[in-house]
C-alpha positions in Angstrom: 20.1 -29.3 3.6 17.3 -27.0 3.5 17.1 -23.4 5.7 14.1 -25.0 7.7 16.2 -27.9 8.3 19.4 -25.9 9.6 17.4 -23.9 11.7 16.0 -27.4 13.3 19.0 -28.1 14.4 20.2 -25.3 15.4 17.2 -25.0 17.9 17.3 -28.2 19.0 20.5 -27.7 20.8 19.5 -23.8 22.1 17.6 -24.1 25.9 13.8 -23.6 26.1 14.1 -19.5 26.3 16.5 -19.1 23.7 14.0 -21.2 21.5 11.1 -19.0 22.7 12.5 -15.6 21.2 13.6 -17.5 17.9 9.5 -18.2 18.1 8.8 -15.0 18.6 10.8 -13.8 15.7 9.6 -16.1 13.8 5.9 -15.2 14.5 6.5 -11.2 14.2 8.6 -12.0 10.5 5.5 -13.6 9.7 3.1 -11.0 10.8 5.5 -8.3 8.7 5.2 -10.5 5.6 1.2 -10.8 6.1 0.8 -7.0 6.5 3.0 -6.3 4.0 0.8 -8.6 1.2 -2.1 -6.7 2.8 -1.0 -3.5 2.0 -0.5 -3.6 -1.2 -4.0 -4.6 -2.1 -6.9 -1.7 -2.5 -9.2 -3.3 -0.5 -13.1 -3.5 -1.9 -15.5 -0.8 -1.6 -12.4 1.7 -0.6 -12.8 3.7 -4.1 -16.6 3.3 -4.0 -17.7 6.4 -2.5 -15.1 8.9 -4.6 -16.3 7.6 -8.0 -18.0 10.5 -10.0 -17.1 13.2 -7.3 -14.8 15.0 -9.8 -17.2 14.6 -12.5 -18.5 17.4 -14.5 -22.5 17.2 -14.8 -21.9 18.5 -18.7 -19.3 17.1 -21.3 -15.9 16.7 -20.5 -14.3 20.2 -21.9 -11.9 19.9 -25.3 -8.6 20.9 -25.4 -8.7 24.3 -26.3 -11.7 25.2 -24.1 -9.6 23.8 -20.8 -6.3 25.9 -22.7 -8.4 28.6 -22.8 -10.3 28.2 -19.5 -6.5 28.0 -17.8 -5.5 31.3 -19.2 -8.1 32.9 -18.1 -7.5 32.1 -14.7 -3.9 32.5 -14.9 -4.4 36.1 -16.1 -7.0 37.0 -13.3 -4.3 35.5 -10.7 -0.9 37.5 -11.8 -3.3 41.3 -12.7 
């Protein structure tokens, strides 16, 4: 016998109100489970807008340059 089926009988012998707030459960487990699939999607258009706002108009930098651009503000920070 199935969980669905269990449950079935179980509230076929519960009164009217007792089977109302296993329907309410029911529907707010439901709603959980929908908003939970919902989250975890990135929904369209949401990244849009921020593409290219970090980017530099010129090259991206090499390694040494950004090694070398880091120092140079570490060194003006801790004088």
């Amino acid at each position: 016998m199935t969980a669905a089926e269990k449950l079935y009988e179980l509230i076929q012998a519960l009164p009217e109100s007792q089977v109302n707030e296993v329907l309410n459960f029911a529907e707010f487990l439901h709603q959980k489970q929908r908003n939970i699939s919902h989250s975890q999607t990135i929904p369209p258009g949401t990244l849009t807008g921020l593409r290219g706002i970090a980017k530099r108009p010129e090259a991206a930098p090499s390694d040494p340059e950004l090694q070398a651009e880091y120092t140079d503000y570490l060194t003006q920070k801790y004088q």
